[in-house]
N, C-alpha and C positions, 0 to 999 in steps of 0.2 A: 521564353519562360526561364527564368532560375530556376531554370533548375535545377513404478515404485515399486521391482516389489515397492510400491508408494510407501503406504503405514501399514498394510494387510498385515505383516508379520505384528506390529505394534498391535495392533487391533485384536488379532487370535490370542493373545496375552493377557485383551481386557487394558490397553492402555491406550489410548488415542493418539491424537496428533494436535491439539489445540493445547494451549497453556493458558492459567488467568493470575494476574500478576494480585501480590499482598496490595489493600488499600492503606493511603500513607497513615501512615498513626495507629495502623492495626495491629494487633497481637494475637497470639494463638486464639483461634475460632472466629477472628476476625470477619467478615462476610458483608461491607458495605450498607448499602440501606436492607440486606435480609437480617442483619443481627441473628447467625445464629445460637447465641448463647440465649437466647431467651427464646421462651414454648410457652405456651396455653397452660396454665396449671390444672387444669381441668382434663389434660390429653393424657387420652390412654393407648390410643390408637392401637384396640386389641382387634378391629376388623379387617382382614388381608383383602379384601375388596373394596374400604372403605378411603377417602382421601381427605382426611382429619385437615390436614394443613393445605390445601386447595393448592397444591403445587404442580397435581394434572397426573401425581406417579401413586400405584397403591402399594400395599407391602410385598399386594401376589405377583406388583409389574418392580419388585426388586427396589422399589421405597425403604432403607434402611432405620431410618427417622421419620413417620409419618406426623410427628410434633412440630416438625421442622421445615418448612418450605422450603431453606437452601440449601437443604440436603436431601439429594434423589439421584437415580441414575443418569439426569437431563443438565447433573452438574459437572464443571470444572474441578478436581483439587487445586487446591494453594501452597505452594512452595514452602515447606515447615511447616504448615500449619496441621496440628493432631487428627482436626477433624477431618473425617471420611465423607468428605461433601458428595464426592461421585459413586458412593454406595458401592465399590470396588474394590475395598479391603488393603487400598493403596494410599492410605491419608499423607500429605505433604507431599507426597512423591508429583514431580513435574515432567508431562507427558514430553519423551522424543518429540524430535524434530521431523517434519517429513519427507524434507530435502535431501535424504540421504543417497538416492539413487536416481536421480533425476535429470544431472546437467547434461545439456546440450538437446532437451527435449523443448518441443514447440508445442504440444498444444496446448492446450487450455487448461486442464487438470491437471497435468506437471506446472503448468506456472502458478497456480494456485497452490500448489506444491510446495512451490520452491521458496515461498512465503509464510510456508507454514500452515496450510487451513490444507486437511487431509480427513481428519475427525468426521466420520459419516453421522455423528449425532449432531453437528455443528456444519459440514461443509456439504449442501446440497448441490452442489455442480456448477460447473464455471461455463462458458463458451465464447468463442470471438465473433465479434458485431462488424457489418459491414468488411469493408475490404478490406481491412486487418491481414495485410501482402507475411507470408508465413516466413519471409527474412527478416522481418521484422521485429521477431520475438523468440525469445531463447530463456531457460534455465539456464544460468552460470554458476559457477562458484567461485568466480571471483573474475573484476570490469579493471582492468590493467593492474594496478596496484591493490584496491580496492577491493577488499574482501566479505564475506556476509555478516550481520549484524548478528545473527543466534543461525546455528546448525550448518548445514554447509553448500549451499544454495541461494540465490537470491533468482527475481525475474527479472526480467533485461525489454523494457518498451522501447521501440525506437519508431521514428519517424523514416528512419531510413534503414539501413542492415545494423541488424545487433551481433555485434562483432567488434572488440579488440585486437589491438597490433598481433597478439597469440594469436588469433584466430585467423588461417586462410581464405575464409569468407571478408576480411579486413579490406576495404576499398585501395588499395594502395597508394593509387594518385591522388590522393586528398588534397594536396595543397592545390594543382591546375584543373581535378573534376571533384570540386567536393560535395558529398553526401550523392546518395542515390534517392532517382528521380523512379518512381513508380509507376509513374506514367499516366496517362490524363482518364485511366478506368480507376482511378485511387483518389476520386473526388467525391466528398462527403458532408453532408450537411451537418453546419457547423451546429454541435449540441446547446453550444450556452450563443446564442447570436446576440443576445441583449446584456453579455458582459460588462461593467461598465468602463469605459477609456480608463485608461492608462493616465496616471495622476503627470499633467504637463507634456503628454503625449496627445496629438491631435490623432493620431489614426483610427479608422471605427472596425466594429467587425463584420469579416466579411459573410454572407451567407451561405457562400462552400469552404470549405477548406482541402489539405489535399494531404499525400499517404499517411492517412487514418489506420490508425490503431485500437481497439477498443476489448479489453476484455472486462468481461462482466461476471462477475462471482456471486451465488448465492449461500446467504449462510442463515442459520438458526444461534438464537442469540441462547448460551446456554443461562440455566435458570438461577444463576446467583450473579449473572453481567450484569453490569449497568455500564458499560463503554466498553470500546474497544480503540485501538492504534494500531499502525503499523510505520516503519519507516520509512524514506524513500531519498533521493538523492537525484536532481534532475541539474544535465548538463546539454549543451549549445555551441556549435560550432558559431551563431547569429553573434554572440557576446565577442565584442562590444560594438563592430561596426555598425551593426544592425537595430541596435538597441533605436527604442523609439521611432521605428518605421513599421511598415505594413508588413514584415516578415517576423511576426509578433508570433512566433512556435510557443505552444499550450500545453500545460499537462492537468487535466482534472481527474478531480476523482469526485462520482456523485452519488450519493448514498439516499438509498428508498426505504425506509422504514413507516411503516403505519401510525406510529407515534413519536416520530420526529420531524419527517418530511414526509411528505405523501407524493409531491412531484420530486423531481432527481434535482439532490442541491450540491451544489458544490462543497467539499470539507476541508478541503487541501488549500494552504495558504503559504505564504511565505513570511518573512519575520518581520513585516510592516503588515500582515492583514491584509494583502490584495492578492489576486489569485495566481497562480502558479504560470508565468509567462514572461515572455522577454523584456516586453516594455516597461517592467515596474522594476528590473534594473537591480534585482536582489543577489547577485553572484558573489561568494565570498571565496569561495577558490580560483583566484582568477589574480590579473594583473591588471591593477587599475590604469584606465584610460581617462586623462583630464579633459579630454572634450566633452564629457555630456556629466551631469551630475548625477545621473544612475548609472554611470560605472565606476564608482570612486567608493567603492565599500568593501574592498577586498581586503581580509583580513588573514589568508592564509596561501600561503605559495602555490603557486598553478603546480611543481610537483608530486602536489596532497592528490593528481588526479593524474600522474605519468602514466602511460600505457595505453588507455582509454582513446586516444586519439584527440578526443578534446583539449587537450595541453598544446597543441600545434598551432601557431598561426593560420591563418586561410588562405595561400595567395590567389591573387587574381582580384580580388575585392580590395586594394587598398591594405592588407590582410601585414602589422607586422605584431601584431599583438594575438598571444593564445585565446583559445575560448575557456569556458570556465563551467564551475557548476555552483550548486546551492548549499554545499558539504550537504549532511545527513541532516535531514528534519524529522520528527516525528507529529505525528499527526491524531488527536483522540478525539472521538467525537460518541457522544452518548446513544445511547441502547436502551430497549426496554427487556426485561430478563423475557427470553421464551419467544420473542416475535421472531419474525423471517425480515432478514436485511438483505437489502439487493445492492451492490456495489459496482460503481460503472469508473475503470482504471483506464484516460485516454490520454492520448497525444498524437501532436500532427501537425503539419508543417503548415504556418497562414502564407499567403503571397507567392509562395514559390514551390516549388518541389524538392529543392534540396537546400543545401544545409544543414545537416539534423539536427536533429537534438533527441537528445534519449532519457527513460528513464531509471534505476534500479527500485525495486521494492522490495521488502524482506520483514519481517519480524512479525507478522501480526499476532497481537494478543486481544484475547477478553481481559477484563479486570472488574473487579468489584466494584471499584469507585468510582461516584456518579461524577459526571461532571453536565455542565447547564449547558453548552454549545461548543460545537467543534473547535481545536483549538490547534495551533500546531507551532512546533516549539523548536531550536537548533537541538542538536546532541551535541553536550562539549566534551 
């Protein structure tokens, strides 16, 4: 075989840990599909029991706007923007980060952390699924060169040890034993088995796959969201010998909402629209190899990722070319304001045990602005 104090202090102040980004084109009191510059002309909302604007908050449960459905205690502030949408006396102000005390923690709720969702009015509890081996996963603040997108923290997924050249947990022999093999209790049924092939790749997928990673985040969509993003950055020791073979390493991300997907759908994509995996040959931090035409897309120097260990050749395989990654993508995919979103963050090695491949995640935001289906786009 080939093998905080979290946001507690932010919190006691009345300030969270979530952020929701201005929608493009908006202006002060801006608010997406809630518009809140416009109210009921008819509202008086003189009943502190009463919920005028069916938003779910009254005046007695801290409703500051009962005229107004995008403003309640169940909401986000907006970065400059005057209005007091979170009924907290803190208009435009944009909540801390929650990564600020975090790195080097493994479970569940620091890595959720370390991406930002801390907000106990938004961030209902994370856990890891399946054998998700706890070398696997780390708060960093920063993956060789590579530093966080917002605050100072990111989460570190890997298929095998999440660990940089800084890091003593770092496999050393990488080039004659590379990646860490989990061992054959680190075998997982594959979530998405009816992915579809790989465009000009015959290989299928298989019905286990092997060291599985899986963290699951639940959160409440706050009540002036209509989407949310996050960033992410997925790198492969596979790139490029491997490309188009059965050692096809996956990263999904699958999002359960009541009123977008009701089964776990995939939202994470790369910059052709096929899902986040080796054989669709998407790496732009890398060194192109002319033998296959899915590794001829590199458009930014394998040093954009020194430290990391993926910038190394592989030897033993043939190995004289580095591995690479996907630079930063971001990823947004739509929300309904108010529902509970369930999020499934995986990766894992197809065909073999080792080789890894890892992933970083960092930024997540709510935002006002809707958008019709998940979308995911380079950062330049």
């Amino acid at each position: 075989m080939r093998s905080r104090l979290l946001c507690a202090a932010l919190v006691v102040f009345g300030v969270g840990c979530g952020r929701i980004s201005r929608p493009k084109g908006g202006g002060p009191g801006a608010g997406g599909g809630m518009d809140p510059a416009v109210k009921d002309k008819d509202c008086t909302a003189t009943d502190p029991d009463g919920d005028q604007d069916l938003d779910g908050y009254t005046p007695a449960q801290g409703d500051c706007n009962d005229c107004n459905r995008a403003i309640n205690p169940g909401a986000i502030q907006i970065a400059n923007d005057p209005v007091d949408y979170a009924c907290n006396g803190m208009p435009g102000v944009v909540e801390s980060a929650c990564d600020l005390a975090v790195a080097g923690m493994r479970d569940a709720t620091a890595l959720a952390a370390a991406f930002d969702q801390c907000d106990p009015r938004f961030f209902k509890g994370a856990q890891l699924v399946g054998p998700s081996d706890k070398r696997a996963r780390k708060a960093v603040p920063k993956f060789g060169v590579i530093h966080a997108r917002y605050g100072k923290g990111m989460a570190l997924l890997s298929s095998g040890t999440a660990a940089d050249k800084s890091d003593p947990n770092y496999l050393n022999d990488e080039k004659n034993n590379p990646g860490t093999d989990f061992g054959d209790n680190n075998v997982y049924a594959n979530p998405l088995p009816d992915l579809p092939a790989s465009p000009d790749c015959s290989s299928t997928q298989p019905a286990e796959v092997n060291d599985y990673t899986e963290l699951v985040v639940k959160l409440k969509a706050p009540s002036n969201a209509n989407s949310f993003s996050f960033d992410f950055q997925f790198f492969s020791a596979e790139y490029p010998e491997f490309v188009c073979t059965e050692y096809n390493d996956e990263f999904l991300v699958l999002q359960e909402s009541a009123n977008e997907f009701a089964m776990p759908t995939n939202i994470a994509f790369d910059m052709q629209k096929n899902p986040v995996t080796i054989n669709n040959g998407f790496f732009t931090v890398c060194t192109n190899d002319n033998s296959k035409k899915q590794t001829q897309h590199c458009t930014m120097p394998v040093s954009g990722i020194n430290g990391t260990g993926f910038e190394d050749p592989v030897g033993g395989f043939g190995g004289g070319t580095p591995g690479g990654s996907t630079g930063w993508l971001t990823t947004t995919s739509p929300v309904t304001p108010g529902e509970e979103v369930t999020l499934h963050y995986i990766i894992f090695d197809e065909g073999d045990h080792i080789l890894d491949s890892s992933v970083l995640i960092d930024n997540f935001q709510w935002s006002a602005e809707s958008v019709n289906v998940p979308v995911t786009v380079p950062i330049q």
